[in-house]
C-alpha positions, 0 to 999 in steps of 0.5 A: 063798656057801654056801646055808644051810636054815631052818625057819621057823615062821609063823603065817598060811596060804597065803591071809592074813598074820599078825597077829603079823607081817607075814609072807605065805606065798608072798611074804615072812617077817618076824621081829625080833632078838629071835628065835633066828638072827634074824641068820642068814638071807641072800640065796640060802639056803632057807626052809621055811615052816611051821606048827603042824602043816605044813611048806608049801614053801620060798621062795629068799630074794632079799633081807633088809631091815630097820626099827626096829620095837617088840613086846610082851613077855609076861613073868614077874612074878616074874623078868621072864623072857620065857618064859611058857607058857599052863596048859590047864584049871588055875588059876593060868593060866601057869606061867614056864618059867625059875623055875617061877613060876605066875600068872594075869596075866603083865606085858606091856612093850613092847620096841624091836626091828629088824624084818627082811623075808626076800623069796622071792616069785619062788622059792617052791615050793608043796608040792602035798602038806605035808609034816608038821612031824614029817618036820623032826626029823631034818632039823634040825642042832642040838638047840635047841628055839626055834620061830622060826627053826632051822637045817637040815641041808643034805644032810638038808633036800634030801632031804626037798625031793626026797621032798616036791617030787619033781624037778621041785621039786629042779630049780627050786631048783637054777636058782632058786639058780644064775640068781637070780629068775624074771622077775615076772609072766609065770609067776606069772600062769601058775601062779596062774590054771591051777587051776579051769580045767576049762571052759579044759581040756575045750576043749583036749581037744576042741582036740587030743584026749588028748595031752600037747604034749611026750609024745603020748597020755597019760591025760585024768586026767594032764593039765593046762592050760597058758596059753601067754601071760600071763593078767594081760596078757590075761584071756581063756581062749582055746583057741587060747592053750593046750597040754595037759601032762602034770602034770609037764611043766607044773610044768616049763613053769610054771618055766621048765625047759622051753618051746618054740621057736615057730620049729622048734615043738619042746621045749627043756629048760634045758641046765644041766638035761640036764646033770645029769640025762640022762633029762630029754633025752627030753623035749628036741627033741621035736617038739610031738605035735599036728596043724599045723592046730591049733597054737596062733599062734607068737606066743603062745610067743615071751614064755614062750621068750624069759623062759626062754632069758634065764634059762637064760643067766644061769645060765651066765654066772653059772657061768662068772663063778664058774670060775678065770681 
């Protein structure tokens, strides 16, 4: 299956839906077949939410599915063309862009339509900075000017994932899209409560100094709290539950590229990973660089290792499914 790359236009934030729709960043794009390429979009390909202004982060579609469903048009009186544009600071109020009819009250009709919910809530990515939506003109692979839905580049829209997201944001998309949907609820309720934790945090640097669990001493500025069990199971910040991380190594953690063996206390790094990108073996079997007397109980790690493992082997089974007999 070839993995295709849309830009998708949404008009809620990070935190609400839409009115228009009942699209939630982060979970769920919704849309209609009255929308350009509205047909296009299937399981496994990439979406870049977006809005007016930002390019958000992109989701790994699961699943499509669809319902009747019905919306209001607003057309032309004149032609009853569905094209009406808003006129600022003239009169009359709107301009038709097909007969170039102008108007102060456009004619609202209901229209049937068939509603199609694209789900990617196990694969979204968030950029911790947007990217700005003028960073998508060269990025798109045709020259059509529909907002909705367009199609990308796929060379040129990695390359911006790989500008915007870095590695380690590269590196969940190729796992996501190989082994298929993180395992729900472990490290999502990991990555949903780590921000606003600086109480959590300074008892972990009172725990085990300025040191990264996988690279040693590092810079406090550079350094994360990781929960090492899920804080929707248990909600208590428990120093004795938590690593320090480099900010890095924690979005790895967060995603399942890297956890640790809780019977040889060292760093794994999924090995499709350090197949394609050798410099990531310096942060695989590495012994965990703090003091045996404060490790944390091994317990605490068996869950996030063994979603990670399984994961790791569904990518290779899925690999070895695809090769020639």
């Amino acid at each position: 299956m070839t993995r295709q790359y849309w830009s998708c236009f949404s008009a809620g934030t990070l935190e609400e839906s839409t009115a228009l729709y009942g699209d939630v960043l982060g979970v769920q794009y919704e849309y209609d077949s009255n929308v350009v390429n509205h047909k296009g979009i299937k399981a496994g390909d990439v979406l870049l939410i977006r809005d007016a202004q930002l390019v958000h982060g992109y989701g790994v579609v699961e699943d499509v599915t669809s319902r009747d469903g019905s919306k209001m048009m607003r057309r032309c009186p004149v032609c009853r063309f569905a094209s009406v544009a808003p006129r600022v600071r003239v009169s009359p109020a709107y301009r038709c862009r097909r007969c170039r009819s102008t108007f102060d009250v456009p004619l609202d009709e209901p229209m049937d339509v068939v509603v199609y919910t694209a789900s990617y809530r196990s694969g979204w990515y968030q950029f911790e900075t947007p990217a700005r939506l003028r960073d998508l003109d060269t990025v798109y692979a045709g020259k059509d000017q529909q907002n909705a839905i367009r199609r990308l580049d796929p060379a040129r829209a990695e390359a911006l994932l790989l500008e915007v997201s870095g590695v380690v944001g590269m590196l969940g998309l190729h796992l996501v899209t190989a082994a298929g949907a993180i395992p729900e609820g472990h490290v999502e309720a990991i990555v949903r409560v780590r921000r606003g934790q600086q109480r959590f945090r300074e008892s972990l640097l009172g725990r085990y100094g300025s040191t990264c669990a996988v690279t040693g001493a590092q810079p406090e500025d550079v350094l994360d709290a990781a929960h090492l069990y899920s804080y929707a199971d248990r909600a208590v910040h428990d120093p004795g539950g938590g690593l320090l991380l480099r900010s890095d190594i924690h979005r790895m953690f967060d995603r399942l590229l890297l956890t640790f063996d809780p019977t040889t206390w060292t760093s794994r790094v999924a090995p499709a990973l350090l197949d394609e990108y050798p410099a990531l073996r310096a942060l695989d079997a590495q012994p965990m660089a703090i003091t045996e007397v404060v490790r944390p109980d091994p317990t605490l790690l068996e869950d996030h290792f063994g979603a990670a493992t399984n994961r790791w082997k569904a990518r290779w089974q899925r690999r070895d499914a695809r090769r020639p007999a």
